[in-house]
N, C-alpha and C positions, 0 to 999 in steps of 0.2 A: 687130281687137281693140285694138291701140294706137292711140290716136286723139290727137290737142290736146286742153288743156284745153275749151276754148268747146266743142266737138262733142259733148263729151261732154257737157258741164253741159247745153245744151239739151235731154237727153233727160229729165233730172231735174223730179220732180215738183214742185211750190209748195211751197215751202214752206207710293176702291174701296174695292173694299171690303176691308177686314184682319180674317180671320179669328184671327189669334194672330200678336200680333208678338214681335220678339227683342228685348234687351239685353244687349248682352257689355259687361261693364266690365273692357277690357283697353286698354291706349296707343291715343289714334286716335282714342276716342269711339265712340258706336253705329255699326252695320252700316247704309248705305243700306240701303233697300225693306225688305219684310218676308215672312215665313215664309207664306204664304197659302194654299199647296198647289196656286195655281193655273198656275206656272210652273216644279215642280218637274220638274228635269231626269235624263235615266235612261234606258236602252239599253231602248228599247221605239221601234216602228217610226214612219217621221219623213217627214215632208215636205222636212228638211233635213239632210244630214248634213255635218260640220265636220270636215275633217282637219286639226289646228290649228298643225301643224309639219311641214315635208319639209324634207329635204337630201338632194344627188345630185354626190358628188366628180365631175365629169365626168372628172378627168384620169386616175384611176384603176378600173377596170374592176375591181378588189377591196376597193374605200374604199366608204364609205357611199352605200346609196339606200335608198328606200324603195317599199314595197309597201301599197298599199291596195286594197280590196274595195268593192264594190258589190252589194247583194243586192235582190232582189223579193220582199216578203215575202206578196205574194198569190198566191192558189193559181186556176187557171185563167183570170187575166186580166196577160196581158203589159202593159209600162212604157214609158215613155224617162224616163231621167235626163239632167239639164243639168251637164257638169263645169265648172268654171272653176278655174284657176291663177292664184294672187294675188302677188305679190312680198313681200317684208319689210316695204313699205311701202303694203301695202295697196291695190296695182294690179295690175287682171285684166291678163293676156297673152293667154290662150288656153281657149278655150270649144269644148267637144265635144257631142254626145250620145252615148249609151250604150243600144244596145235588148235586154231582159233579156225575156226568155219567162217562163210561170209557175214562181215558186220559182226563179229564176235566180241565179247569181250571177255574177260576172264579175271577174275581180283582175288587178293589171295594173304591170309596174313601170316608178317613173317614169323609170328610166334608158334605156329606150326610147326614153319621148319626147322625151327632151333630143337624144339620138342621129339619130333619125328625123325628128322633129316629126312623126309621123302619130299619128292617133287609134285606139285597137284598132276592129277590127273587128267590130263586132255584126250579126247578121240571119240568113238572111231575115226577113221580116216585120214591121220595119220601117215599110215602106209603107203599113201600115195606116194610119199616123198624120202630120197633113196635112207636107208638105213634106219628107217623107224620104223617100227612096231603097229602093229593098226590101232592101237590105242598107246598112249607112252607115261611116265611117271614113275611117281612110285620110290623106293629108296634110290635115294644118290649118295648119299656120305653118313658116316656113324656120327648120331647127334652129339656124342660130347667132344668129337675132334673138331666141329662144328665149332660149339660153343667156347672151345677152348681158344681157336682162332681168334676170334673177334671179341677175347675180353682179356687178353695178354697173358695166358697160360699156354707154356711151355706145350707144342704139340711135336712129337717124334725129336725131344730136345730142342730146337730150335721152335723162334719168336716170328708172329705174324702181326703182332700189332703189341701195344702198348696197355690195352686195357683202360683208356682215359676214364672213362665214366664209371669207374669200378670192375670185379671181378665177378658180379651179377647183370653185369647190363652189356650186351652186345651192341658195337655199331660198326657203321662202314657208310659202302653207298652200293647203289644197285646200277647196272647196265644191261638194256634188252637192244639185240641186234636182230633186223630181218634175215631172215635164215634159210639154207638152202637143203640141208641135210640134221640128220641124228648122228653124230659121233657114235652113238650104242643105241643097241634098239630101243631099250627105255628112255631115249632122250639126255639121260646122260653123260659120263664122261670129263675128262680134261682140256677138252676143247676150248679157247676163250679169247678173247683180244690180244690177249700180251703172248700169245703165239707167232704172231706178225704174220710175214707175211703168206705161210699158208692157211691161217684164217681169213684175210682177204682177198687173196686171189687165187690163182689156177684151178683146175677142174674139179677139185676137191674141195674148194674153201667154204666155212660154214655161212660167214655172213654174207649178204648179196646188197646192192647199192638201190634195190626200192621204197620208197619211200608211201609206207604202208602202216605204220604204228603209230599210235596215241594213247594218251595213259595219262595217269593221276595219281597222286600219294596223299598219307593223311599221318601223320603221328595221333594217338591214340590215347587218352590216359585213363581209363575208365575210372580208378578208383578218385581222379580229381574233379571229375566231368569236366574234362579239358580236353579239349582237339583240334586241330588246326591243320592245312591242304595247304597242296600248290599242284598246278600243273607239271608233266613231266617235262624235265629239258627235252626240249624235241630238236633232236639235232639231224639237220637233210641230209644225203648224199648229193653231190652234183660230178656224176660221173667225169663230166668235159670238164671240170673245173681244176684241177689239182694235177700235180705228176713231181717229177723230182725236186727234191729242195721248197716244196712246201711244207708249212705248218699245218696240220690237219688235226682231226677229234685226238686218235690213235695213231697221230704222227709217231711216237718214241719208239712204239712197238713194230716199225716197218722204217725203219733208219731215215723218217721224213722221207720214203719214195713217193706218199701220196695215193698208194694201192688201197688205203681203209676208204680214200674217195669223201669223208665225211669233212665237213664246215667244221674249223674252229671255234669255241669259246670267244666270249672277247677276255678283256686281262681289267679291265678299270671299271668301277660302279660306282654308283650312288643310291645311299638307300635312308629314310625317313627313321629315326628310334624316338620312341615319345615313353617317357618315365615320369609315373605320380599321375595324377588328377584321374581322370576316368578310366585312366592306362594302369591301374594298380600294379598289374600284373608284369608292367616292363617290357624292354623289349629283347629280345635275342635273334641273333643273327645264326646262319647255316652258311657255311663253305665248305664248296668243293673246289680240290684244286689239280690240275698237273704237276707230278712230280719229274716231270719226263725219263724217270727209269724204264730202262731200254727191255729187261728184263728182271720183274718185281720177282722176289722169292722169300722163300723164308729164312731169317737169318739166324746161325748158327751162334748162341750167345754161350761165354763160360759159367764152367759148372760152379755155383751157388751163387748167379746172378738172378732175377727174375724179370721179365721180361719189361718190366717197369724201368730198370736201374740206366742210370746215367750211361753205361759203359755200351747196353746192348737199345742200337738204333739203325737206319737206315743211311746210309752213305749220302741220301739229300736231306738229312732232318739237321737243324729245323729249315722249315720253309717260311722265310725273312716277307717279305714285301718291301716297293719301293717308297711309299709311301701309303700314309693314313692320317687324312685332317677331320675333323670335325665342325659342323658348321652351329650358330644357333639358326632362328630361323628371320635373324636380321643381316643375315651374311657375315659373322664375324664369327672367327674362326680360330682354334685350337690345332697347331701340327704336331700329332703323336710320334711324325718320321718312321723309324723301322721298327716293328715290336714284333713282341711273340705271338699276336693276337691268332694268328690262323699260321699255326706249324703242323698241321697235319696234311693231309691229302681230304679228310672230311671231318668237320665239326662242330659244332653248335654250343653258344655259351652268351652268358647274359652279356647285353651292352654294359650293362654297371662296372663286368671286370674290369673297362678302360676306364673308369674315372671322368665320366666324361661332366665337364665346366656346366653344362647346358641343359636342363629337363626336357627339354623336346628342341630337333633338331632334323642335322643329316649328317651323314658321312660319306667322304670323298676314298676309297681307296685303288690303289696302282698294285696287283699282285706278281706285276712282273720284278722279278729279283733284283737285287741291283747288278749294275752291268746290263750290257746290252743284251741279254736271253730274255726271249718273251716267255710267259708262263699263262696257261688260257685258267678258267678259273669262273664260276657260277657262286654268285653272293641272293641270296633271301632272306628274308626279315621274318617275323612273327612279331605279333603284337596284343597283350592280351589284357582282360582284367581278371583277376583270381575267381574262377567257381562262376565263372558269368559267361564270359565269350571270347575269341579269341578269331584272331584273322591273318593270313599268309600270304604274301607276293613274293617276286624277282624282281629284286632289284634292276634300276636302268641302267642298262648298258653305255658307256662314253666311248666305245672303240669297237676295230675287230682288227684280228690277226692276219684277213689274207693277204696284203700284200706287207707283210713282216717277214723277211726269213729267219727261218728256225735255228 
């Protein structure tokens, strides 16, 4: 799964209508794409589903991880799903399958796998489907090249991520694709999205366009009795929908041919942060974003840097946005314009870092870049009180991507 940049690139492919559009006249200018109905996003069953933030203290066995689900939501016809584990900076580590009987569902935490490096075990049955095993799992990658990935420690010399949350705490984001095959008989392999376009199409390809999966995530703290969910990004395919020169889920990684077949993101949200009085606990936001790197890999940084330092980064970092205002909850408003606030591809952090004028509120932001490139992108909130309770949404969406070219 960690490959050079060139191995990987060579797998990579070549490079409407508006039913009712929007105008928001607030800081920023209009919302990219428009209201169409044809990309609207919503916990109905997916071809893709996005878990768009993990973290997994490794050093603490009572510090945060996280649980996520897997479901099948057909009734007498069994699955495979394709897992992949992405870094902060938007590079797979490790690809599994998952075989789900009728109405299945399967939940699994990630603190296992940083522990283990094996994949749960699914089956029998399995075997049904070309290249697996009658039961599949089991080891897929050594746990501390694992761990080393997604906490910005140098793996085979070269950087996969930053390590933001320290050099004990692993994060990224998760993607499960419906699936057609095992790359190896135990379900694992190097197989994954940013393969292009022989993961999406021809007679080989792992993912398939049915829209068959549902799922749930939960960050976890046990030692603060603190937890908090969200439904998974449920992202559809619409086979008829897409073809060259569209924007798509896994456009970058299929030169926008439109072969991944999957709905866009939208790029602009609005989401509620309330600080102090019953909200002790504050609020924090989660972003997942498109980097649109054509072909993610690890990048090769100089000797007595470490994978932190200013010099060794990603060729799209940071990821700007085009705007970020803040509202109170009398419509008056604060425009932060372009920050640092979300430069990764995934990440979570108190609203207090913005400074924000207001104890309870909203926020308006546009993660499309400046310049005309759309950028799709998944905003949620948490909102808690310390040692008491705590609660999760997605944020609402102001836009969508389809008829935006890429």
């Amino acid at each position: 799964m960690i490959h050079d940049r060139a191995s990987r690139a060579a797998s990579v492919a070549p490079v409407a209508l508006a039913a009712l559009s929007l105008l928001l006249a607030v800081p920023g200018g209009a919302a990219a794409g428009v209201l169409t109905g044809n990309c609207v996003v919503g916990e109905r069953p997916a071809a893709t589903l996005l878990f768009p933030y993990f973290e997994v203290d490794i050093a603490n066995p009572s510090g945060t991880t996280t649980l996520f689900s897997v479901a099948n939501v057909a009734t007498g016809v069994p699955i495979l799903a394709r897992v992949t584990l992405w870094t902060e900076w938007g590079i797979p580590t490790v690809s599994f399958n998952l075989y789900l009987k009728s109405n299945d569902l399967q939940s699994f935490n990630l603190r296992d796998l940083f522990a283990t490096g094996a994949a749960p075990a699914t089956g029998p049955g399995a075997g049904i489907f070309p290249g697996c095993n009658d039961s599949i799992g089991g080891s897929v990658i050594p746990p501390v090249t694992l761990r080393a990935a997604h906490t910005g420690v140098k793996v085979f010399g070269a950087c996969l991520s930053a390590g933001s949350r320290g050099p004990s705490v692993a994060t990224g984001y998760v993607t499960v694709d419906a699936a057609a095959r095992c790359p190896s008989g135990n379900g694992g392999g190097a197989a994954n999205p940013s393969d292009g376009a022989s993961y999406f199409s021809g007679g080989s390809r792992i993912a398939v366009t049915d829209n068959i999966l549902w799922g749930d995530w939960f960050l976890v703290t046990p030692g603060q009795a603190f937890a908090t969910g969200n439904p998974a990004v449920h992202i559809q395919a619409d086979p008829d929908a897409f073809g060259a020169g569209d924007y798509t889920f896994s456009g970058a990684y299929v030169g926008f041919a439109g072969t991944d077949k999957r709905r866009p993101l939208p790029s602009r949200y609005r989401a509620r942060f309330l600080q102090g009085g019953p909200f002790s606990g504050g609020t924090k936001l989660i972003a997942w974003r498109d980097t649109r790197e054509d072909a993610p890999a690890p990048i090769t940084c100089a000797t007595g840097f470490t994978c932190a330092a200013a010099i060794c980064k990603p060729g799209w970092f940071p990821l700007l946005q085009r705007n970020l205002t803040l509202f109170d909850q009398a419509g008056n408003s604060t425009n932060l314009g372009v920050t640092l606030s979300f430069w990764l591809a995934t990440q979570r952090f108190d609203v207090s870092q913005l400074a924000p004028p207001y104890n309870f509120g909203y926020l308006d932001v546009d993660f499309d870049r400046q310049g005309p490139v759309p950028h799709q992108a998944w905003l949620g909130a948490e909102i808690s009180a310390e040692g008491q309770y705590s609660l999760g949404y997605g944020a609402t969406a102001l836009n969508d991507l389809c008829a935006v070219s890429p």
